[in-house]
N, C-alpha and C positions, 0 to 999 in steps of 0.2 A: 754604420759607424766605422767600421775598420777601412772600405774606400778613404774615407774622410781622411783617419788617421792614416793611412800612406802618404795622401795625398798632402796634408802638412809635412810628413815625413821627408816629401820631395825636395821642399822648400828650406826645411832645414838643413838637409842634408848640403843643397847647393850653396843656400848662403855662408854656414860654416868654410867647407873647401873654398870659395871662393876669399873671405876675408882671409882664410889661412894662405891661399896662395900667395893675395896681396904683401900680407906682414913678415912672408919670407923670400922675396925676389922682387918686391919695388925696391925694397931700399938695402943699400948692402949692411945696414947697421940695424935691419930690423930685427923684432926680436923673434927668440924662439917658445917665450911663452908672454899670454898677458890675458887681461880681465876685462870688462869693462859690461855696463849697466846699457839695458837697452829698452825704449819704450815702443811697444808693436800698435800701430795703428791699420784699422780696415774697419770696411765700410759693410754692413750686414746687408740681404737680402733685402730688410725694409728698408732701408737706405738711411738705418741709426750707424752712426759714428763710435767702434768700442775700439778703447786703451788699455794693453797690457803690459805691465812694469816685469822686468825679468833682469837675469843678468847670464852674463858668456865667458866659459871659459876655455882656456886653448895653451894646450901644449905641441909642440914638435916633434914629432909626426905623427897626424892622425888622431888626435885625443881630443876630444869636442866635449863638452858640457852649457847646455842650455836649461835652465832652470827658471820656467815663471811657473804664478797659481797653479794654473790651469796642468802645464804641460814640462814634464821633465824631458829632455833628449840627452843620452850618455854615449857618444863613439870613444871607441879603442881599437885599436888594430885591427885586437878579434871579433866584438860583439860590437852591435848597434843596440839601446834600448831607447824604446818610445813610450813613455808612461803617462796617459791620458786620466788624470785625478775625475773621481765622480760626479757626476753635477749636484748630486744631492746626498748629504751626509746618510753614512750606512750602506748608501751602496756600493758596488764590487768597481775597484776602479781597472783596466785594463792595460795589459803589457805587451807590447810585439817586441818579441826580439827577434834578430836576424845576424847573419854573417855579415862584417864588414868588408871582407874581401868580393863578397856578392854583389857588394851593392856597383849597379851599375854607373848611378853617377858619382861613385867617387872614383871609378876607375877611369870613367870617359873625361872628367875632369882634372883628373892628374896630369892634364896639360896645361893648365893653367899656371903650373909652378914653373914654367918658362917662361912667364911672361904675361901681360894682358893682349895678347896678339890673336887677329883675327886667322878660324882655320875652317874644318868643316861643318863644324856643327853650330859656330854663332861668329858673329861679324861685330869687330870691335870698333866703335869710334866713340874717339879720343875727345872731350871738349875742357876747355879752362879750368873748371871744377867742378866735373865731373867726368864717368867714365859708362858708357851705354854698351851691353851686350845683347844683339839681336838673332835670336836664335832661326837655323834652318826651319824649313815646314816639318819635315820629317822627324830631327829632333825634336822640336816644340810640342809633336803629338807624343813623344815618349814619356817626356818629363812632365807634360801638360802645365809648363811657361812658352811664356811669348817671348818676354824680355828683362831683363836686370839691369840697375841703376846705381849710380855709387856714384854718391856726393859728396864732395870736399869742402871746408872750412879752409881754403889757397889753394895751395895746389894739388896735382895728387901725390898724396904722400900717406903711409900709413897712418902716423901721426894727425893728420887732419883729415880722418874718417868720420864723418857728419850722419849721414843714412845710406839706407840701400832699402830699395822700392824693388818689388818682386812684381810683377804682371801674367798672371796668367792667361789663358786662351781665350777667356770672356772678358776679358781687359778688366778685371777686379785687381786692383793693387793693394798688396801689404808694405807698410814701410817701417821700416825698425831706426830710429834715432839712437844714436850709438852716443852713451856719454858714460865721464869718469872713466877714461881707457887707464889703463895702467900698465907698463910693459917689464919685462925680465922677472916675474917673479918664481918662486921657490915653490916648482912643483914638481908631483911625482906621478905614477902609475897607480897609485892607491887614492888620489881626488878624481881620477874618471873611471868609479867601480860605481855599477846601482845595485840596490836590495830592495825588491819589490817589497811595498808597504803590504798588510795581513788583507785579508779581502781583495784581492786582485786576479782578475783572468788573464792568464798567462798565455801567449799563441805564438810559434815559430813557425 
């Protein structure tokens, strides 16, 4: 269970910095906060098709909130929480927290706020509408991705963020459809706090 839960952990953590990067250095008008609804699509082991409805939010710098059924994620500066809800009413639902200064990919990602440009660790090309990151072999085994995808609605612009398709190392893709974005809203340091709900196993 807890592999598991890192291991989504990866994915969010990337996808967050990543759109974050995008909404503060593509466009010189982008914002420094915004919201928007996402539906997570991937394909199961038996090769059933599930759909999860959530929504993302984000402030500048560093402050992450991912919230569907299943799966809370809360970044801030200091803390990461990952809160995995129980599958079945009554039981203990699970919390990792960790240091967000730890976390390796948002430190090795903090380059992405220069730019979408190709460096050591993944190789950027650029297509009409879309934008593909292909990661080295050596990275790719850290973060356990292959590659990242970001689809545009025109061209690439924050504003016509469509999806972004995560590929990990067995070539299973997750793709999250990004809709109802909403930009510049009125946020603080007290909308990315979590309080673990009663019943939960708490792990640092």
């Amino acid at each position: 269970m807890r592999s598991r839960i890192i291991n989504i952990l990866k994915v969010v953590a990337f996808v967050s910095i990543l759109i974050s990067s995008l909404s503060t250095k593509v466009n010189a008008f982008s914002p420094k906060t915004f919201e928007a609804e996402f539906e997570q699509t991937r394909k199961s082991s038996l090769g059933k098709i599930r759909k999860t409805k959530g929504k993302l939010l984000y402030m500048y710098p560093s402050h992450i909130k991912l919230e569907s059924p299943e799966v809370t994620t809360v970044v801030n500066p200091q803390k990461t929480y990952f809160y995995q809800a129980p599958p079945i009413e009554g039981e203990p639902g699970e919390l990792i927290i960790s240091s967000t200064k730890d976390n390796f990919l948002i430190q090795a990602f903090d380059g992405l706020r220069k730019g979408l440009k190709s460096n050591k660790l993944y190789n950027v090309k650029k297509n009409k509408n879309s934008v593909e990151l292909n990661f080295s072999k050596d990275y790719a085994k850290k973060v356990d991705l292959k590659s990242l995808v970001l689809t545009f609605k025109g061209s690439v612009n924050f504003k016509n963020l469509k999806s972004i398709i995560v590929v990990n190392l067995k070539n299973k893709k997750i793709e999250k459809s990004i809709k109802n974005l909403n930009e510049n809203l009125k946020l603080s340091s007290s909308d990315f706090k979590f309080k673990a709900p009663e019943n939960t196993r708490v792990s640092q």
